[in-house]
C-alpha positions, 0 to 999 in steps of 0.5 A, a space after each residue: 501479465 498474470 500478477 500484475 494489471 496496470 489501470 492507470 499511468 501519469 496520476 497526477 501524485 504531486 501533492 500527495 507527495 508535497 503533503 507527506 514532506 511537509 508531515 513527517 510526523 505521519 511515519 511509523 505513528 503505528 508500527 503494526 505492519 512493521 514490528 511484529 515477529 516475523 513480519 515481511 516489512 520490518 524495513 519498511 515504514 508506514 502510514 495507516 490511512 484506514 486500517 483494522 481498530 488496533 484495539 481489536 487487534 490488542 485483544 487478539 480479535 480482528 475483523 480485517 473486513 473493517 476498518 477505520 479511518 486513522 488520523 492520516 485521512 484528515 491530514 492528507 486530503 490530497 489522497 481522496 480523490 485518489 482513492 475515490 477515483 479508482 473505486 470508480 474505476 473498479 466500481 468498489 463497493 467497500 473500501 479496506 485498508 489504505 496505507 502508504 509505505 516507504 521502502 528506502 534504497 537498499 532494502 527489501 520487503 522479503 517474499 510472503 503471500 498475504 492471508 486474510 480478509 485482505 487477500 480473500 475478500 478485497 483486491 489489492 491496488 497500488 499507486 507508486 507515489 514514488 519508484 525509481 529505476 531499480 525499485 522491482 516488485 516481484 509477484 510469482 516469476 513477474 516483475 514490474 519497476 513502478 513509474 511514478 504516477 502508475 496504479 496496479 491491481 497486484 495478486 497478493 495471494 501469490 507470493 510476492 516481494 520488493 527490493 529497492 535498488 534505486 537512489 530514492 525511497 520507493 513510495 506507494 499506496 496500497 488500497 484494498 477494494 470490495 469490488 462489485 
């Protein structure tokens, strides 16, 4: 596969899972990804672990290289050794955004190619907290049905898109990683 290489199969995604169920406050706390014009993941929900300052972002000046720790990092510390982990395995030398977003059954993150630092100057991972039979990640003419516990390198410079055909919320943590 071109678009897709799998790392890792059978994380052990119990805990993280249980946390967020016992937080459900943690979703949507900042709709940034998901409100603005146009976007892609209007039908998603969202939980910004590190993301870009967002008063950066008000005053129209980001720097996507950067980011910052939002509250979701104290409150759910089932997710570091997650994430430390597979910057071991890809010997990350700088950690960019961490967010964990919720695609419920039936809908769709329409097709679109991500630009800036978070395409150009980091590689994009996944880690399926959460993926059903049915729940299709599509990059160019690839598609992959996560398992629940699996962790991918995606190209998200390519075009890509989600559909969730499954009976449950497709749930994943996307990590972006300066790699040595």
């Amino acid at each position: 596969m071109r678009y897709f290489q799998q790392l890792a199969a059978g994380v052990n995604v119990t805990p993280l899972m249980n946390a967020l169920q016992r937080q459900p406050e943690l979703w949507d706390a900042n709709p940034i990804r998901t409100q603005h014009p146009g976007t892609a993941h209007a039908e998603v929900s969202d939980i910004l672990v590190f993301f870009n300052s967002l008063d950066q972002m008000a005053e129209g000046i980001i720097n996507d290289k950067e980011v910052i720790p939002f509250p979701a990092w104290e409150k759910l510390p089932q997710l570091r050794s997650m994430i430390f982990d597979l910057m071991r395995t890809v010997e990350g030398i700088q950690l960019g955004r961490v967010i964990i977003t919720k695609l419920p059954p039936g809908k769709t993150i329409t097709p679109h190619v991500d630009q800036g630092a978070p395409a150009e100057w980091f590689h994009r991972y996944q880690i399926a907290l959460q993926s059903l039979p049915g729940a299709l990640f599509h990059i160019g003419d690839e598609t992959v049905n996560f398992r629940s516990g699996d962790v991918y390198m995606i190209d998200n410079r390519t075009e890509h898109s989600v559909e969730n055909f499954s009976k449950d919320d497709r749930i994943v943590c996307i990590v972006d990683i300066r790699c040595a």
